[in-house]
VEXFI-469442 format. One record per residue (C-alpha): residue in one letter; x, y, z. Coordinates in steps of 0.02 Angstrom, whole numbers. Each point is the difference from the previous one (the first is absolute). Example, Ala and Ser with C-alpha at 12.3 -4.5 7.8 and 13.67 -1.06 7.14 Angstrom:
BEGIN
> A  615  -225  390
> S  69  172  -33
//
This chain:
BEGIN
> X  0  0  0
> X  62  151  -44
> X  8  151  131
> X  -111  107  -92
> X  -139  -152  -3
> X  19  -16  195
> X  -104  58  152
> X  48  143  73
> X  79  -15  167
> X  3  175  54
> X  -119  147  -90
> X  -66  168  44
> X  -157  60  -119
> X  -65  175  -38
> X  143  55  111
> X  -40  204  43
> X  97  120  118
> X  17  189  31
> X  118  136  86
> X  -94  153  50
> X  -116  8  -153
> X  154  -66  -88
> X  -44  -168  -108
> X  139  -126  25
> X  -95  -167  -55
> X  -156  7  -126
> X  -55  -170  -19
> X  151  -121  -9
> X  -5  -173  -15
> X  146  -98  15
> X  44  -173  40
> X  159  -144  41
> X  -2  -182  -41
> X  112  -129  106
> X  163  4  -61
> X  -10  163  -84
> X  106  161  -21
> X  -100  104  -47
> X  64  188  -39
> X  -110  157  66
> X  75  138  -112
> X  -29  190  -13
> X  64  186  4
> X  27  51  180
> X  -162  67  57
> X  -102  -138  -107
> X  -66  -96  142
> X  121  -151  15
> X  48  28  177
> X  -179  47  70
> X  -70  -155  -69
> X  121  -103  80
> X  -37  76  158
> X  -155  -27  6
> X  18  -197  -62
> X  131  3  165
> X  -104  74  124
> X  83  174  26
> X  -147  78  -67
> X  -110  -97  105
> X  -185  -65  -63
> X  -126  153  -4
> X  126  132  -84
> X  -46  -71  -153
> X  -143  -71  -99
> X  41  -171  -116
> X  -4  -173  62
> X  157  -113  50
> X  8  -170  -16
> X  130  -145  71
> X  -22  -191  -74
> X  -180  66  -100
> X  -56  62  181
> X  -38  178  58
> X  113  91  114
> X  67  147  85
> X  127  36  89
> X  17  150  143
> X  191  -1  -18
> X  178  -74  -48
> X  1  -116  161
> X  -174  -64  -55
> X  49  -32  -173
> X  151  -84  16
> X  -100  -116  133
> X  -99  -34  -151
> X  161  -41  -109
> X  15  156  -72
> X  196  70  20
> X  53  174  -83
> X  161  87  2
> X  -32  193  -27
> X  100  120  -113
> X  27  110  158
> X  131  -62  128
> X  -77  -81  161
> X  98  -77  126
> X  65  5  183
> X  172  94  20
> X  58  -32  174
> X  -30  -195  -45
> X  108  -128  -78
> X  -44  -59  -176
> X  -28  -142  74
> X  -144  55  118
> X  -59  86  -147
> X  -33  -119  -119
> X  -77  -98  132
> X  -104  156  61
> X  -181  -69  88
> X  31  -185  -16
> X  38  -106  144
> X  23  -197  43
> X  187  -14  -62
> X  62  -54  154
> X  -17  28  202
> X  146  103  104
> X  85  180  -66
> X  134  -94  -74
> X  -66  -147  -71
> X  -132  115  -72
> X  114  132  -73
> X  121  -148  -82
> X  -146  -85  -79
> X  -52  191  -77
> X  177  3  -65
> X  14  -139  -78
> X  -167  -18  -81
> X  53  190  -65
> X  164  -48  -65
> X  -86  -161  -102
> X  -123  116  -71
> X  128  148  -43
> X  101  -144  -90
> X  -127  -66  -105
> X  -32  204  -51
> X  188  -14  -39
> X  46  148  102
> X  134  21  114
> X  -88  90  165
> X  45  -35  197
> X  -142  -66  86
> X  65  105  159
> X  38  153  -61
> X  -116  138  32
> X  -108  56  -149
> X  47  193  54
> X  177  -39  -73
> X  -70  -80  -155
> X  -35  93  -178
> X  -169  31  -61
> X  27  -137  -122
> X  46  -112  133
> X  -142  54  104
> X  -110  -52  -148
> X  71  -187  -12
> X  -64  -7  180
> X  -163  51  -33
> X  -1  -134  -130
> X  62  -126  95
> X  -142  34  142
> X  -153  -8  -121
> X  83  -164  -80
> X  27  -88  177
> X  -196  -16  34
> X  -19  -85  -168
> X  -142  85  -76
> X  -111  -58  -139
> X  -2  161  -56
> X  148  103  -1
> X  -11  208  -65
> X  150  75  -31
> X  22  195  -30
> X  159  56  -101
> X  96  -140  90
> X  146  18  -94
> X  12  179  -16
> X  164  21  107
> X  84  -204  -39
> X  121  0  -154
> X  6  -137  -138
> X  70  -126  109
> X  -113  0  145
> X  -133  38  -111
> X  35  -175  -66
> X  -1  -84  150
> X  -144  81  36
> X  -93  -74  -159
> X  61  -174  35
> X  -104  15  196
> X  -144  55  -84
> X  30  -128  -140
> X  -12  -158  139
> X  -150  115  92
> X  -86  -31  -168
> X  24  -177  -16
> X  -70  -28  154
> X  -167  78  -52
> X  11  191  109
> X  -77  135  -142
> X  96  156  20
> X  -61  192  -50
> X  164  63  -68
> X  18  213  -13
> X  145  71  -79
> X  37  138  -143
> X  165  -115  -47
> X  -85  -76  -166
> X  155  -114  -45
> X  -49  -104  173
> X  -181  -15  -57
> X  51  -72  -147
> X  112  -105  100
> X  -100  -71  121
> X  -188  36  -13
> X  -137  -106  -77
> X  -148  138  -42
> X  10  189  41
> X  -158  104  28
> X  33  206  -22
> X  -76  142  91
> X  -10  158  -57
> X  -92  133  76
> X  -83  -103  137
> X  -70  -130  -133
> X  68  -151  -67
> X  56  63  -197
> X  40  -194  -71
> X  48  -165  50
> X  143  -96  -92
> X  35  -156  -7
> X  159  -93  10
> X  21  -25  -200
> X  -36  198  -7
> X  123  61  111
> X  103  136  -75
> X  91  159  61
> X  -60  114  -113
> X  -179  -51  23
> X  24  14  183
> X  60  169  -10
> X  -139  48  -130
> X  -146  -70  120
> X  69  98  146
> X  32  165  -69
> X  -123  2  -166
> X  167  67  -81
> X  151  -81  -113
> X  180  48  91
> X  122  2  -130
> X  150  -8  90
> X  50  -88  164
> X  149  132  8
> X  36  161  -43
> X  134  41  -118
> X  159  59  98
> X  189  20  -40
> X  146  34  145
> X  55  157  -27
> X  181  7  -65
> X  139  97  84
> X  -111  47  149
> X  57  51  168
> X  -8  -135  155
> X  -146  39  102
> X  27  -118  126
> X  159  -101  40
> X  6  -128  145
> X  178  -57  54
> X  28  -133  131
> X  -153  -8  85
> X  -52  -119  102
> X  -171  -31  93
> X  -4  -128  157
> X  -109  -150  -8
> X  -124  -46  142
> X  -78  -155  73
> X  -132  -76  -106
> X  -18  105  -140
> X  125  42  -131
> X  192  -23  -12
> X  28  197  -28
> X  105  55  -86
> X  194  21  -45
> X  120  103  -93
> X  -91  56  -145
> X  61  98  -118
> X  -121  93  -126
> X  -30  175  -107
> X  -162  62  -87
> X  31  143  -118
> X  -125  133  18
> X  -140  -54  -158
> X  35  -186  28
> X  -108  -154  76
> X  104  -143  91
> X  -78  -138  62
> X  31  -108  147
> X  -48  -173  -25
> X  1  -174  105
> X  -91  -97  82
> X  -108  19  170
> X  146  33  146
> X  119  43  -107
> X  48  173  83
> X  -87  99  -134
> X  -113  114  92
> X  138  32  127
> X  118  83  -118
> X  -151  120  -37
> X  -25  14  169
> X  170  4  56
> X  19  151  -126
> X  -154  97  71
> X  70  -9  184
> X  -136  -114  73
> X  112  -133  62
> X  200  15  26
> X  127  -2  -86
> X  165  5  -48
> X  88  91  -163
> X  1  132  -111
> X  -178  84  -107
> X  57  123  -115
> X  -145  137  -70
> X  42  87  -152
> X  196  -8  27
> X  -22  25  199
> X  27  -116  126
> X  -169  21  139
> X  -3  -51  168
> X  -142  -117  3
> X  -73  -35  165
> X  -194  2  -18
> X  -121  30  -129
> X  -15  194  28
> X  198  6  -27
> X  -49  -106  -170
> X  -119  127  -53
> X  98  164  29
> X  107  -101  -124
> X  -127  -38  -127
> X  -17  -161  19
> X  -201  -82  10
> X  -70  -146  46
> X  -151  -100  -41
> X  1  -144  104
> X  -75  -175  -19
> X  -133  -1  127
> X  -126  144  -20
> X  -118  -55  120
> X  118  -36  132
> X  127  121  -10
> X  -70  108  -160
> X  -167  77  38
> X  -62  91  156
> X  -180  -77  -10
> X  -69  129  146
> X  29  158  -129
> X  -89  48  -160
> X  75  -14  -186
> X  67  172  2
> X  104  -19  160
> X  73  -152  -41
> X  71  72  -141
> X  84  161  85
> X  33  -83  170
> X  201  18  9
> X  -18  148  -134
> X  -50  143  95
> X  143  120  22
> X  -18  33  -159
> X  -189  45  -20
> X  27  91  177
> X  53  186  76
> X  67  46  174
> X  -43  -173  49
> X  -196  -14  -66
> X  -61  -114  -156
> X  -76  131  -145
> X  -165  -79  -5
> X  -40  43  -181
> X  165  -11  -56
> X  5  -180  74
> X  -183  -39  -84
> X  57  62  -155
> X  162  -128  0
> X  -72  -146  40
> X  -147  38  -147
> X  161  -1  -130
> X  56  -153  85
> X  -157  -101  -7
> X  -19  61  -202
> X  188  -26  -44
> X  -31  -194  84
> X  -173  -20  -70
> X  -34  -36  174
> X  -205  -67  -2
> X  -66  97  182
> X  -156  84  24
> X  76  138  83
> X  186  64  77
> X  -108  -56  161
> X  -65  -201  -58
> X  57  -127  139
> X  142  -92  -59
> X  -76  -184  41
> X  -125  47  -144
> X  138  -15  -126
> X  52  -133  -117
> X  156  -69  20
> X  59  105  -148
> X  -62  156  55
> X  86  -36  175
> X  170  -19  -130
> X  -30  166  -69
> X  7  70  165
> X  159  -54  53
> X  59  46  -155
> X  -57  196  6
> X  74  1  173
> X  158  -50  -6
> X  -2  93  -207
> X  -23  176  86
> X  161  35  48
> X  69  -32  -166
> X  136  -135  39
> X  139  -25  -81
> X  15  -184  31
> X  -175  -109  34
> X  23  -170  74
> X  -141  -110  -39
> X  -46  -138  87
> X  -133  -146  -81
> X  -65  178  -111
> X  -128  -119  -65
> X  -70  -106  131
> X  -191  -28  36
> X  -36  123  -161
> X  -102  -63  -149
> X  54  16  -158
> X  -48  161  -65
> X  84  73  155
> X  150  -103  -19
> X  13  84  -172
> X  -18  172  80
> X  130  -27  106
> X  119  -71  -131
> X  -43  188  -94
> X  54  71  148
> X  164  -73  36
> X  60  23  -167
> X  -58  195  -5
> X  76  45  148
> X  165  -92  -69
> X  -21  112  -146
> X  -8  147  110
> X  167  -78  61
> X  -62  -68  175
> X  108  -152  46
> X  -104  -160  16
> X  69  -154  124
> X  -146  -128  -14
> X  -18  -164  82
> X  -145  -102  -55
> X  -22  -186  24
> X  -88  -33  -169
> X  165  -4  -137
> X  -93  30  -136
> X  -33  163  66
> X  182  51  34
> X  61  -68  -161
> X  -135  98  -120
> X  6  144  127
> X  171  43  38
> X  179  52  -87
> X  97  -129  105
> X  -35  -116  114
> X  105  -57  159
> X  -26  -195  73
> X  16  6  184
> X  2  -157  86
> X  65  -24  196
> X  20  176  32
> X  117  11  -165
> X  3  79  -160
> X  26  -157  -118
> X  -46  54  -173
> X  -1  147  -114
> X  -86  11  -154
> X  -71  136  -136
> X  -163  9  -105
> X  -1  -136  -120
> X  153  -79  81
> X  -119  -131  107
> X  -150  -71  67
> X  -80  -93  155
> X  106  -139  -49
> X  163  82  13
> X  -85  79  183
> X  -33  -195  64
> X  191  -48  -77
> X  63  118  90
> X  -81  -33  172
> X  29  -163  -32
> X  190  4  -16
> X  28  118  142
> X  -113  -118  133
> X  97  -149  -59
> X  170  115  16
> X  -79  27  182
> X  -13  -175  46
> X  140  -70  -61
> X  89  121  106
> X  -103  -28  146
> X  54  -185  -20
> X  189  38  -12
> X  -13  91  159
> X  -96  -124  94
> X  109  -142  -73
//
């Protein structure tokens, strides 16, 4: 029987839901067959994450009007715990987990019965974590804390806690959006053995090469409705991309050349950025330039020090060595002394560490740029008003008002924000990290515009990004880090993702083989 011809296990029907007047859901009807991946694609703002809320009990029975149903019965559910009692698991786009515990007591967050006595108990919780993090592929310590870990890290434990109660049905929002190729692979081959052993899973993402990878059927939203349903034999890129946006994009990448003979913008010399337990190995002794006009990329793979050279850079952790800004050598030690220099930073996690979700649009975008729209010491209200306006138009940034609260936002939208912040001081050197992630495609695209006109205006670009293809279309050169080391060096057209895995590759094995020398 083919999976199309099956009963559903899972469904929601005539599926409505509003905001304040605003129309999230009109009418959607969706369903998952055991042993299913099946996609749930649109533009941010189409719906995908409110339905799935709703099917996982974080908008609760009675917000909405449609109809639920598990094994061809009706149900609702009044909230995640009483969902996932029911065999429902979901692992959210935002980042949800317990700091001051381990990773251990994380992933087994709630759940009880693995042993009697603190220590029996908390060595049973390891090692069950350990077996599960190995069959993910990934290389986490059961006892560290998650408030040393990376967001990406943080994110394998969230998936690791939804997969331990062994759902039947399994949603997953953007679970990928932080993992590179590698762990997304080992990632695939979980979900691979989840769907041999019957679980249907609800599978959001705006990374169309993994739908095509690993889904069966795809269902796309668009404006709160459901716009088409493909089947397997349909799938295609470009009619993904058509049925989200109603347009054709022409080109995954803008046209861009390095600029020849151009002045360094940023030179690096030396520097080295301390690892800590749990998380990643840091960094060491990299050495690196971006002329003013270019776009280097940093790739490697997840814990491969790549967001601490940013970081280390923009004087939010220590470090040791030598930045260089336009010729001069700055003294580095936090990230106001980074942005006296010119130096900007988007970082990776906008909702933890991005976005101040207790202020409106418009002051998230000045916050940290006041002195300049201020005199004597007090912000020039219409002069501030009228700067955030040109912000939100340059950005194409989709608010009701300079007022609209920020949670109202698409993921894109939230971008753009960001991106007008740290934009209005005019930087001469933007560090990026994961531009891209949680966006849809049409955003994704505007972004990619972005980067390359503000290298045209001769802004220097240092990107990290865990999807390669990105880098490699995106940017002049690329650097492979791997174990806190630059390993690899390449220019457009010089390379691809294979020379990226090659490269990682050869310096782990260099690692090891070492490692063994010294233990022998």
């Amino acid at each position: 029987m083919s999976i199309t011809t099956q009963a559903p296990l899972f469904s929601a029907t005539a599926i409505a839901k509003n905001f304040g007047g605003v129309q999230a859901l009109r009418g959607v009807d969706f369903d998952v067959v055991p042993g299913e991946v099946h996609a749930l694609l649109g533009q941010n703002g189409a719906g995908k994450s409110t339905l799935v809320k709703i099917l996982n009990g974080v908008h609760p029975a009675g917000s909405y009007t449609g109809t639920i149903q598990l094994d061809g019965r009706p149900i609702s559910f009044a909230s995640p715990a009483d969902a996932r009692s029911n065999g429902v698991g979901y692992v959210p786009q935002e980042i949800e987990v317990l700091e001051q515990l381990s990773v251990a007591e994380n992933v087994f967050a709630g759940r009880t019965g693995l042993g009697t006595g603190m220590l029996v108990y908390q060595r049973k919780l390891e090692q069950r974590a350990g077996e599960i993090f190995a069959d993910l592929g990934i290389d986490i310590n059961p006892r560290a804390y998650v408030a040393s870990l990376t967001s990406a890290q943080r994110h394998l434990v969230m998936i690791a806690r939804a997969i331990v109660t062994k759902p039947r049905v399994l949603m997953l929002d953007e679970p990928t959006a932080s993992l590179s190729g590698t762990e997304v692979d080992a990632l695939f081959a979980v979900l691979r053995r989840l769907k041999a052993q019957g679980v249907a899973m609800i599978y959001i993402t705006h990374r169309l090469p993994e739908v095509l990878a690993i889904c069966d059927r795809a269902t796309v939203l668009r404006d709160g409705q459901v716009a088409v349903r493909i089947a397997r034999e349909d799938f295609d890129a470009e009619t993904f991309i058509f049925s989200m946006s109603g347009q054709r994009l022409q080109r995954l990448f803008p046209e861009h050349s390095a600029p020849v003979g151009a002045p360094t913008a940023l030179e690096v010399r030396h520097l080295t950025v301390a690892g800590h337990s749990g998380a990643v190995h840091g960094a060491r002794d990299i050495n690196l330039s971006v002329a003013a006009g270019e776009i280097v990329g940093l790739a490697g793979l997840l814990g491969s020090g790549r967001s601490e050279i940013l970081h280390g850079i923009y004087g939010r952790v220590p470090v040791e060595g030598e930045v260089r800004v336009t010729g001069q050598t700055v003294s580095i030690k936090s990230p106001r002394d980074a942005r006296a220099a010119g130096i900007a930073l988007l970082t990776e996690d906008r909702k933890r560490d991005g976005l101040l979700f207790n202020l409106p649009v418009g002051a998230n975008i000045t916050i940290g740029n006041l002195a300049p729209l201020s005199r004597h010491g007090m912000v020039r209200g219409g002069l501030e008003r009228s700067s955030i306006l040109t912000a939100m138009r340059a950005l194409n940034v989709k608010a009701s008002s300079p007022q609209a609260v920020v949670t109202h936002l698409s993921g894109g939208n939230q971008q753009k924000l960001l991106f007008a912040r740290v934009l209005m001081r005019a930087p001469k050197v933007l560090l990026l990290d994961e531009p891209t992630k949680g966006v849809d495609a049409a955003t994704r695209h505007e972004i990619y515009r972005l980067v390359v006109e503000l290298a045209e205006k001769g802004v220097a670009l240092l990107i990290v990004a865990s999807e390669l293809e990105e880098l490699i279309g995106l940017c002049d050169r690329c650097l492979v880090v791997a174990d806190g080391r630059i390993v690899d060096e390449f220019g457009r057209g010089e390379g691809g993702e294979d020379r990226v895995l090659r490269s990682v590759t050869a310096a782990q094995a260099e690692r090891h083989a070492v490692a063994a020398q010294v233990s022998a």
